[in-house]
DRENBAMAR-877700 format. One record per atom (N, C-alpha, C): residue in one letter; x, y, z. Coordinates in steps of 0.02 Angstrom, whole numbers, plus 50000, padded with zeros to 5 digits. Layout:
N
AXYZ ...
! end
This chain:
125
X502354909049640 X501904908349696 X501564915049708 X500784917649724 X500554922049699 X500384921249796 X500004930349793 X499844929449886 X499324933249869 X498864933149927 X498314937749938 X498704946649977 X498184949949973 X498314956149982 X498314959350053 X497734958850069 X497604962550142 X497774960950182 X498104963250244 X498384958250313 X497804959150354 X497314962950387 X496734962350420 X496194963050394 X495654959750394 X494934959150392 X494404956850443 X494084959950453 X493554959550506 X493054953450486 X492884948050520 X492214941850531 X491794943450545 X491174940450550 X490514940950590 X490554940750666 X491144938750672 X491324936350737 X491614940150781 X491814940050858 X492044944750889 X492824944050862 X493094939050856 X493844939150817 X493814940950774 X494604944250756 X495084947350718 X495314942850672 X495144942450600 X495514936650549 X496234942150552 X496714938650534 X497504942050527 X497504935950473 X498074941650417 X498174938750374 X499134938550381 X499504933850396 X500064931850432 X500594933150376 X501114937950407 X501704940050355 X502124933450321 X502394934950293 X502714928750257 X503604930850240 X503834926950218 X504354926450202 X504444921450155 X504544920650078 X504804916050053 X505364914950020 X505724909150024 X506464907249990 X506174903649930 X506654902349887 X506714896349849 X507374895149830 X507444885749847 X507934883749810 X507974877649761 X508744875849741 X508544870449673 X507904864049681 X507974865049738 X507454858049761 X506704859449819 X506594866249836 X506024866349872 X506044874149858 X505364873849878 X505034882349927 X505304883849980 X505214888050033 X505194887250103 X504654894650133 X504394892550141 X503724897950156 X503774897850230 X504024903650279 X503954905550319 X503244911550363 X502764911750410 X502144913650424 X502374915250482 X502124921550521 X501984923550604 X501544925450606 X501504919450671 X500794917850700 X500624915950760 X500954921150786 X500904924050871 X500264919150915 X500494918150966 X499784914751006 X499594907650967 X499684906450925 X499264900050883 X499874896350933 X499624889750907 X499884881350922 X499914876250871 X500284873550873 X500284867950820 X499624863950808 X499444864350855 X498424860050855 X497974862650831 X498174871450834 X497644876650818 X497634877550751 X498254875550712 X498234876850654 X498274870850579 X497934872050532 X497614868650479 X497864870550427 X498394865650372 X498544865350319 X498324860950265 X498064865850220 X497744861950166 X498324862050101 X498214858450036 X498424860249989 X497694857149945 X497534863049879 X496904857849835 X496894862649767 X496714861749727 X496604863249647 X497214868249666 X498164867649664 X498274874049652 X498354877749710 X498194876249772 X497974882749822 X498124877849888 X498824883149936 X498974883749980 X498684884450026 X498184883750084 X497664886750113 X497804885650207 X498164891050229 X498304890350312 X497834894850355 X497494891150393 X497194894250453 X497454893450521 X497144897350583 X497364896550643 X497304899750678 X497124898250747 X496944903850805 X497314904350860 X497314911750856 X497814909950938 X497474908251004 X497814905351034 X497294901351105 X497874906851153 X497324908951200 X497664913951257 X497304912251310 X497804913551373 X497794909251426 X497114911751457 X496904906251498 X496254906751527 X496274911851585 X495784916251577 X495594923551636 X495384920051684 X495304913651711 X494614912351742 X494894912951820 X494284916351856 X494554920651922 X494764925151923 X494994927951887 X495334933451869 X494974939851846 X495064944751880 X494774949051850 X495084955851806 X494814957451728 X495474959651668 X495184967551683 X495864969751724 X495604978551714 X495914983651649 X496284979151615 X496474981551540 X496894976851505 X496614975551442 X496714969751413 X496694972751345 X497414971651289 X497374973451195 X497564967351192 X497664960651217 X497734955851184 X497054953851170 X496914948551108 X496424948051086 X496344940751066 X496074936451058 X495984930351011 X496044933350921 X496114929750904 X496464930450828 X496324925750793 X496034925250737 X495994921550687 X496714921950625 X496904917450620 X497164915050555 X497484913250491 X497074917350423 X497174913650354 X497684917350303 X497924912050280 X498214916950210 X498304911850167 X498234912450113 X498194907750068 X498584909750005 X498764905249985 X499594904249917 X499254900749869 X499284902449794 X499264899249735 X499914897749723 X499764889549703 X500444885049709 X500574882949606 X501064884149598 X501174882449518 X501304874449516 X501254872249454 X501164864849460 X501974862549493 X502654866749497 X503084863049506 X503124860149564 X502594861649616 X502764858249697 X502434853449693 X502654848449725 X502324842149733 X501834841349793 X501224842249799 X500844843649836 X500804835349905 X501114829649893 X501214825849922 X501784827849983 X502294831049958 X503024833149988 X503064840950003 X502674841150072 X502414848150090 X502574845150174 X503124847850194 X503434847150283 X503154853950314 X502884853250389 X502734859450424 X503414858950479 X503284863350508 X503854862650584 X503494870550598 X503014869950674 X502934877450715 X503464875250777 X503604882150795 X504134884450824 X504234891050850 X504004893850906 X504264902350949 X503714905950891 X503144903350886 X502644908550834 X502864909050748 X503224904550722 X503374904850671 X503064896650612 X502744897850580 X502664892550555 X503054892450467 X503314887350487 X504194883550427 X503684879050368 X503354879750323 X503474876050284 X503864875250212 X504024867050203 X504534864550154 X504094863050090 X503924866450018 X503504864849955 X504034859949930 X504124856349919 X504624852949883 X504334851149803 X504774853549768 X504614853949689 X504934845149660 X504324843849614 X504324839649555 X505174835649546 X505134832449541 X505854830449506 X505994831649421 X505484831649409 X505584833349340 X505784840949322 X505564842949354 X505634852149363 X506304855449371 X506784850149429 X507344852749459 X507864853649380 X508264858549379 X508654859749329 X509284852849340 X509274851749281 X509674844149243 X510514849849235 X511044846249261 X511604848749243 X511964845449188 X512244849349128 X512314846149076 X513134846949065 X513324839249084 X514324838649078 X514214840549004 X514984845048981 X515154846548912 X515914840448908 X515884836048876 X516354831348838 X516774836448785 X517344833348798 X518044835448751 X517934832648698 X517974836148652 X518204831748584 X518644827948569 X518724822748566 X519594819548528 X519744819048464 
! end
């Protein structure tokens, strides 16, 4: 599984794209790709999979100022993406999310054909 490089890049836009740390496992039977992604919501955010390619966006939604007047403010709206090249062993059908406390959980679950075959050794008689 291959990643992109940069964690911030600047838009046209007044937001901040963030490119979201990761964490990945693997075991005999899945991926598990872990993302923080502070401020986002489960609504805010968009998972693709297509030719090969992992592709997560998302924004963080922060609470409304309104009436309020901000006499110093570093929180910011935030954009987003980071994107994964996926090898043929995941099954792009069998891809589970779960967000949770700013963390987004997903499950790649690999091929059946892929998973390693355990091979009994027979006694001779």
């Amino acid at each position: 599984m291959a990643t992109d490089k940069s964690l911030i890049s600047e838009s046209k836009s007044s937001r901040r794209v963030y490119v979201p740390v990761a964490d990945i496992y693997e075991t005999e039977d899945l991926y598990c790709l872990k993302l923080e992604m502070p401020g986002a919501t489960k609504d805010s955010i968009d998972i693709t999979v297509e030719n090969n390619e992992l592709l997560i966006e998302g924004k963080s939604v922060l609470e409304d100022n309104a009436g309020r007047q901000i006499r110093y403010s570093e929180f910011s709206n935030m954009d987003y993406k980071r994107s994964f090249r996926i090898g043929n062993d995941i099954d792009s059908n069998k891809v589970e999310a779960k967000f949770e406390d700013g963390v987004l959980t997903l499950l790649l679950y690999k091929h059946e054909a892929v998973k390693p075959k355990k091979i009994t050794i027979n006694t001779a008689n």
